[in-house]
N, CA, C and O atoms as a GROMACS GRO file, in nm:
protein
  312
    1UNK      N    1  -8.755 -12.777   7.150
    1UNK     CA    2  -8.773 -12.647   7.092
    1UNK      C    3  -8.705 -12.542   7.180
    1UNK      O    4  -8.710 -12.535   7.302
    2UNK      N    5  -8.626 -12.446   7.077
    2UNK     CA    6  -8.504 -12.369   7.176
    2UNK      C    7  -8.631 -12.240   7.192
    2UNK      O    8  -8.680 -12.210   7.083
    3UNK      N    9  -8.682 -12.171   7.302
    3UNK     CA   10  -8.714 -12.059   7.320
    3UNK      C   11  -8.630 -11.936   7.315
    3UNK      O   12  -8.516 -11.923   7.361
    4UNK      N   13  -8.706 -11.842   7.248
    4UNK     CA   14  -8.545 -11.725   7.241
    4UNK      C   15  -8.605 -11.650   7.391
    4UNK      O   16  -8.710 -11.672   7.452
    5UNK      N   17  -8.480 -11.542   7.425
    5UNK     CA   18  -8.542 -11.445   7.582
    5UNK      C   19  -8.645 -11.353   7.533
    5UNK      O   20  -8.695 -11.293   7.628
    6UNK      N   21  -8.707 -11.311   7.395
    6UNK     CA   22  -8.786 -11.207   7.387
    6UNK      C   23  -8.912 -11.310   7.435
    6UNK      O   24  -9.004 -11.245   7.485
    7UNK      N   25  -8.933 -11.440   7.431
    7UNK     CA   26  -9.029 -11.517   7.442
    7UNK      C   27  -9.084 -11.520   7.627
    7UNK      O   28  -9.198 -11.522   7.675
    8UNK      N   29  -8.951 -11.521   7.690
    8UNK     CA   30  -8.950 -11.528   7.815
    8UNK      C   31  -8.951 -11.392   7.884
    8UNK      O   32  -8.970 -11.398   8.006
    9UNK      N   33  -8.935 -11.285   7.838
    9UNK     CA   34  -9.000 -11.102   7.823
    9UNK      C   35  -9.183 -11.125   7.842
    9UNK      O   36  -9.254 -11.084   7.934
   10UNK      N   37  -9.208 -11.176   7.761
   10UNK     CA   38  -9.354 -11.182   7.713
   10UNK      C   39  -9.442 -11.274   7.856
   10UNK      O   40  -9.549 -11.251   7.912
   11UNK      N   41  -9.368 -11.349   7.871
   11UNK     CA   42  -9.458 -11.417   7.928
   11UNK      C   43  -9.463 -11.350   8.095
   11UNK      O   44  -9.568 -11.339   8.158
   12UNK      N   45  -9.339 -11.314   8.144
   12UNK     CA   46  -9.330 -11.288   8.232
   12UNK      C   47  -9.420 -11.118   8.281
   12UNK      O   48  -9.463 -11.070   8.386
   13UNK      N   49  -9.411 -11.068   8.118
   13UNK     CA   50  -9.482 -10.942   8.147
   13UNK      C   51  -9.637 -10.967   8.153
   13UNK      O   52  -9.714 -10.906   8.228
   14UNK      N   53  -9.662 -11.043   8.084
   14UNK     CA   54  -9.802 -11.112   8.098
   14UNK      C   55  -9.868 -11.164   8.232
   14UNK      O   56  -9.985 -11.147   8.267
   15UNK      N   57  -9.755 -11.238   8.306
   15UNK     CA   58  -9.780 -11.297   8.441
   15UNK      C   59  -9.792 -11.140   8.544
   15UNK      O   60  -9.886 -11.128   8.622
   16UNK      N   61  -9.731 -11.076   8.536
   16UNK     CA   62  -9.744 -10.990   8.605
   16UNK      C   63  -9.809 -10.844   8.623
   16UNK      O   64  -9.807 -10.785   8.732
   17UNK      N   65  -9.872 -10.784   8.496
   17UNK     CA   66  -9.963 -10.752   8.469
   17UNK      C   67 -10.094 -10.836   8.494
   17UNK      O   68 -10.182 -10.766   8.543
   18UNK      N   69 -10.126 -10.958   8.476
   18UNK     CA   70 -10.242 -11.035   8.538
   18UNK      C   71 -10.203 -11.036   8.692
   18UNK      O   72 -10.308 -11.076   8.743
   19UNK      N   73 -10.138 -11.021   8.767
   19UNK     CA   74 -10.172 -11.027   8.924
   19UNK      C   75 -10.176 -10.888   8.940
   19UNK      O   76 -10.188 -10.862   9.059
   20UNK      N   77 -10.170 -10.779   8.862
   20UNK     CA   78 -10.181 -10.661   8.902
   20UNK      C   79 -10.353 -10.625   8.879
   20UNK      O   80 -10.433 -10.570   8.955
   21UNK      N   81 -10.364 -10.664   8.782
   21UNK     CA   82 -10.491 -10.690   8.742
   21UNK      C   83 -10.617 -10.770   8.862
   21UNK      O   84 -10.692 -10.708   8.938
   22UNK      N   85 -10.610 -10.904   8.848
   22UNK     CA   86 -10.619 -10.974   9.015
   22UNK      C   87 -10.672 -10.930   9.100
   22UNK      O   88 -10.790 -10.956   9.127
   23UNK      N   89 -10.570 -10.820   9.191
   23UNK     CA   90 -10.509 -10.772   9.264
   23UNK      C   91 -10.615 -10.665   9.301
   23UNK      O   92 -10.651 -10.639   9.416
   24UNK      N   93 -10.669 -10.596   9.168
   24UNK     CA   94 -10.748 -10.488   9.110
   24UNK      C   95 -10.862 -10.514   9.163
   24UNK      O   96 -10.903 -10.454   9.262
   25UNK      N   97 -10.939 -10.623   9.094
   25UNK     CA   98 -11.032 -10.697   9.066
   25UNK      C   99 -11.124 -10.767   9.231
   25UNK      O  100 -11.240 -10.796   9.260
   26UNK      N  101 -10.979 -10.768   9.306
   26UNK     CA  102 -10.981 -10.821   9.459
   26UNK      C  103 -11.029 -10.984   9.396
   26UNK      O  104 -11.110 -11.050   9.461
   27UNK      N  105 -11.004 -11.007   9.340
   27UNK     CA  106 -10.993 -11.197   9.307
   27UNK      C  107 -10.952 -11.263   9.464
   27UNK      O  108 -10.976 -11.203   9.569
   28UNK      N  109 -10.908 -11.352   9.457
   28UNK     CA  110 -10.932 -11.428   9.565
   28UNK      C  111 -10.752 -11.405   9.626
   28UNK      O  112 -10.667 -11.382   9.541
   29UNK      N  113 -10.704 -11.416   9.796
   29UNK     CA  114 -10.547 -11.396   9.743
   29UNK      C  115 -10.526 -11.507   9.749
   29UNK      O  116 -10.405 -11.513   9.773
   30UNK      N  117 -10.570 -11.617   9.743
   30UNK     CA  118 -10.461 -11.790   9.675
   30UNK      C  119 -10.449 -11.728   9.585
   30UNK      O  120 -10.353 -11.652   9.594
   31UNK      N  121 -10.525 -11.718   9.454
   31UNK     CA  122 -10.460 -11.668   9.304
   31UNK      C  123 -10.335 -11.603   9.276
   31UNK      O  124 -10.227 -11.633   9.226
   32UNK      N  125 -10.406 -11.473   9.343
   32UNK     CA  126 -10.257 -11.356   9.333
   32UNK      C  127 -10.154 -11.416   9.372
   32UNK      O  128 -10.049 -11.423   9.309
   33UNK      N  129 -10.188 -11.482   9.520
   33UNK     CA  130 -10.049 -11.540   9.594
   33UNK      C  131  -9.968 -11.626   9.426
   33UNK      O  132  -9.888 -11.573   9.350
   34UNK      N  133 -10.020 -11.749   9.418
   34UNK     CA  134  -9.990 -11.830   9.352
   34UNK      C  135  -9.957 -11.772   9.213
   34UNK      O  136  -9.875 -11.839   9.151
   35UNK      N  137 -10.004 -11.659   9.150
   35UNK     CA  138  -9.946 -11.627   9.013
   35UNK      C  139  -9.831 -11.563   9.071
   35UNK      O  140  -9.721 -11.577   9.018
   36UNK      N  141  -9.848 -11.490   9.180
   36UNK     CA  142  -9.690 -11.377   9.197
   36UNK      C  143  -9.598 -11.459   9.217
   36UNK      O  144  -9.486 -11.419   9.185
   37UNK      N  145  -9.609 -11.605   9.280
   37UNK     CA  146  -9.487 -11.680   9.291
   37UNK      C  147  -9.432 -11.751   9.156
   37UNK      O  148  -9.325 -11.808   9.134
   38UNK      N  149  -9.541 -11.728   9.078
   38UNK     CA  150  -9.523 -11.829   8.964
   38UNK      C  151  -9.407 -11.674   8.834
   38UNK      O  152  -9.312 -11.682   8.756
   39UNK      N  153  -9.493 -11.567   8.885
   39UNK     CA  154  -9.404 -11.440   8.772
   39UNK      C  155  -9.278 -11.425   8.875
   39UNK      O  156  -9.177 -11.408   8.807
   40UNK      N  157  -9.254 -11.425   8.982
   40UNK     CA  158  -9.100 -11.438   9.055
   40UNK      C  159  -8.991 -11.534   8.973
   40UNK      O  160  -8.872 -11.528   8.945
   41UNK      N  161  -9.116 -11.638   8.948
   41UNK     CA  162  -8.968 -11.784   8.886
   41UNK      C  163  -8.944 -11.738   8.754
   41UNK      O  164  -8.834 -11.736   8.698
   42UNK      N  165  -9.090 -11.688   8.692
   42UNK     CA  166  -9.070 -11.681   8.536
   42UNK      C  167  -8.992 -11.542   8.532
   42UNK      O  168  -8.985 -11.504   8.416
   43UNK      N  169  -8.922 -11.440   8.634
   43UNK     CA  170  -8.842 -11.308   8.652
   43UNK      C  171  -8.730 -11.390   8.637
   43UNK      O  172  -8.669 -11.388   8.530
   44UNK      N  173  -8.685 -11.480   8.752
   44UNK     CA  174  -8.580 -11.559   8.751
   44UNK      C  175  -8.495 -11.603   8.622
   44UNK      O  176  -8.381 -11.572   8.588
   45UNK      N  177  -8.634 -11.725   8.539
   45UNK     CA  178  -8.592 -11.756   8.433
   45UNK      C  179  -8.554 -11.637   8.286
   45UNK      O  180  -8.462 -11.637   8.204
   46UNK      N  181  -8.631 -11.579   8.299
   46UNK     CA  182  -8.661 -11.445   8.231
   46UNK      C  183  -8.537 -11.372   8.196
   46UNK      O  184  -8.505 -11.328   8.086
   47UNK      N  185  -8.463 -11.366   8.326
   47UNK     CA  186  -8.287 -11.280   8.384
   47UNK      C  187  -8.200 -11.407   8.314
   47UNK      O  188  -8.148 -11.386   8.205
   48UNK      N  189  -8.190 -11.497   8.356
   48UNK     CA  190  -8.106 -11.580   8.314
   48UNK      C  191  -8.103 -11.579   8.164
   48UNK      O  192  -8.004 -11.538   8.103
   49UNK      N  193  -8.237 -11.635   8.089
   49UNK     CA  194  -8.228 -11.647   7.942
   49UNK      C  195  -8.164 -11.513   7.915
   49UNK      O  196  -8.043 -11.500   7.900
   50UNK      N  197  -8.241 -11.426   7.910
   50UNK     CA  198  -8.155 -11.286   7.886
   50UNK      C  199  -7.996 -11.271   7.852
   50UNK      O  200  -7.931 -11.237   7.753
   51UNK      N  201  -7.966 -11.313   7.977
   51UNK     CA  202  -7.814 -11.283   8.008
   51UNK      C  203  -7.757 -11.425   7.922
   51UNK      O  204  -7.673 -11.420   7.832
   52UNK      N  205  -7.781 -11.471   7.940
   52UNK     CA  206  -7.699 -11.605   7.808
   52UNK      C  207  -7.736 -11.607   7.685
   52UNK      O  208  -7.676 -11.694   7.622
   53UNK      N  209  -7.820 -11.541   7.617
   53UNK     CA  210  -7.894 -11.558   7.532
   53UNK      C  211  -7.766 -11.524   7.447
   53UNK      O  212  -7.656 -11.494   7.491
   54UNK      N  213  -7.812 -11.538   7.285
   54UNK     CA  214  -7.675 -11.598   7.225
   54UNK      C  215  -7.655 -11.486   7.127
   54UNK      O  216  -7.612 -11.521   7.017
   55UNK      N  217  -7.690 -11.296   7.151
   55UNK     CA  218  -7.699 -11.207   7.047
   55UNK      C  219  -7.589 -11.116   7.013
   55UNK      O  220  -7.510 -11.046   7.076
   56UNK      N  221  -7.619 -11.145   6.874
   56UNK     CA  222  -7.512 -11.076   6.804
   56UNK      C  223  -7.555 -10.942   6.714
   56UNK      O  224  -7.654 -10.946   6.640
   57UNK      N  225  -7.479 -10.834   6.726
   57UNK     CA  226  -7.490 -10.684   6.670
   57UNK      C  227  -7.397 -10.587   6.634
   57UNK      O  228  -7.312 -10.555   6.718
   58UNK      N  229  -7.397 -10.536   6.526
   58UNK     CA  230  -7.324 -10.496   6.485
   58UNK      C  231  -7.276 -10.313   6.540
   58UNK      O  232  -7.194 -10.224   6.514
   59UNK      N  233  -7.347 -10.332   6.595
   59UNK     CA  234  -7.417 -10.181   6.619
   59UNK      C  235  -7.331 -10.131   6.777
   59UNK      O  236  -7.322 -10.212   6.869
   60UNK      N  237  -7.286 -10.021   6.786
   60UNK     CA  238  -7.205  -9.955   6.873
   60UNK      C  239  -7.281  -9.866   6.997
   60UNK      O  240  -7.402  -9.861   7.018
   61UNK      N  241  -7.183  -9.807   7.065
   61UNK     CA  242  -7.238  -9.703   7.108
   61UNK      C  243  -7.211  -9.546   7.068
   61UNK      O  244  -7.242  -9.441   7.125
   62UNK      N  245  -7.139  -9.574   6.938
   62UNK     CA  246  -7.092  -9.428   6.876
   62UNK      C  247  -7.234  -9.471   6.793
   62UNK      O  248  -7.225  -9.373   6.719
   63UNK      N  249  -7.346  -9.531   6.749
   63UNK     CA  250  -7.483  -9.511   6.651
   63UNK      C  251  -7.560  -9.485   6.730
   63UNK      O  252  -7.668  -9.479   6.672
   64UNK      N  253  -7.579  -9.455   6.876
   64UNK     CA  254  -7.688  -9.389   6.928
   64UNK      C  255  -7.820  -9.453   6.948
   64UNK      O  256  -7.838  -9.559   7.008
   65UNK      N  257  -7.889  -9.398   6.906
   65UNK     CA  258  -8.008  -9.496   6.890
   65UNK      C  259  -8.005  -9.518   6.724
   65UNK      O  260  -7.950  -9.446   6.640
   66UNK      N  261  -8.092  -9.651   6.701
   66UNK     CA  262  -8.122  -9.664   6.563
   66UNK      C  263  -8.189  -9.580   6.548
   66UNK      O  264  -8.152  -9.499   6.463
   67UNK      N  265  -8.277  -9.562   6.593
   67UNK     CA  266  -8.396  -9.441   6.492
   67UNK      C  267  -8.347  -9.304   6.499
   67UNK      O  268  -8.397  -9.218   6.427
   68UNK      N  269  -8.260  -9.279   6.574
   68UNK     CA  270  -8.167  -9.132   6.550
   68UNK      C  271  -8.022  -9.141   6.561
   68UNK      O  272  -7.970  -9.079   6.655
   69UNK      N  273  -7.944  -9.210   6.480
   69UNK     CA  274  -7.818  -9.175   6.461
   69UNK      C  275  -7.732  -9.084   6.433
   69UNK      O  276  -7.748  -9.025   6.327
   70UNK      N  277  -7.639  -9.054   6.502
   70UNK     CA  278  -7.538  -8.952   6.512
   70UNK      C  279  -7.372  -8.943   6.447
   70UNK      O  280  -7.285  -9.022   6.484
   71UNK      N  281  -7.357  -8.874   6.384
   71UNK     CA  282  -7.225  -8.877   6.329
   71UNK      C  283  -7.199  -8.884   6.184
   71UNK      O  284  -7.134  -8.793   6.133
   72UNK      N  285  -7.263  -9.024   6.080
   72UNK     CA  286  -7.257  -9.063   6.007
   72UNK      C  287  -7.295  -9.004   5.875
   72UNK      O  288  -7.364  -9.059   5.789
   73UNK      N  289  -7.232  -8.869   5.871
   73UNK     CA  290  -7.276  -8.816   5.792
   73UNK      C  291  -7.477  -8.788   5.758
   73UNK      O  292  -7.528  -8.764   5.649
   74UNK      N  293  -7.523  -8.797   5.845
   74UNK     CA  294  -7.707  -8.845   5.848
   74UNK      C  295  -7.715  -8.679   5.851
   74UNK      O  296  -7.833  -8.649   5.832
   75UNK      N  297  -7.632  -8.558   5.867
   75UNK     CA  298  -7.682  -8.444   5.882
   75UNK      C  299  -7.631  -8.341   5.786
   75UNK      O  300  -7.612  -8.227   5.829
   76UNK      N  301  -7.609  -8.367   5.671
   76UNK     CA  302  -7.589  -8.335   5.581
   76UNK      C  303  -7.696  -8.260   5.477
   76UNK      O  304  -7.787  -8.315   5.415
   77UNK      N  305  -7.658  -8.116   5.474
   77UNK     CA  306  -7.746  -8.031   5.437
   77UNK      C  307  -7.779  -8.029   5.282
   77UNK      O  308  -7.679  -8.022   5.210
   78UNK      N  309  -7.876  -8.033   5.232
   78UNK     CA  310  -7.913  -7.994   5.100
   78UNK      C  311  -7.923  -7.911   4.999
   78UNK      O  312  -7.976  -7.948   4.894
   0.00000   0.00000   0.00000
């Protein structure tokens, strides 16, 4: 099963928000230790999928953002 990088986003934000959490909590530090090394690898893997990941878009940097595009006639008065 191919994982996409938004999958490896998720988890890693998950891992690391829980040792912040932890951390909070004063949990024990084996835990923290051991999750922060574990969200370092899943950062690692996280960067990599990212950067190879296989996405395609049609979309420029003359459209701005999607939810506010610029240029395209979008300001056209009534």
């Amino acid at each position: 099963m191919k994982t996409s990088a938004i999958f490896w986003v998720g988890i890693t934000t998950i891992l690391l928000v829980l040792v912040t959490c932890l951390a909070t909590l004063n949990v024990s530090f084996s835990w923290v230790f051991y999750i922060t090394v574990i969200g370092q690898l899943a950062v690692l893997i996280m960067v990599y999928k990212v950067l190879t990941d296989n996405y395609k878009t049609d979309k420029t940097f003359d459209d701005f953002y999607e939810d506010y595009p610029i240029g395209k006639d979008h300001f056209k008065s009534s």
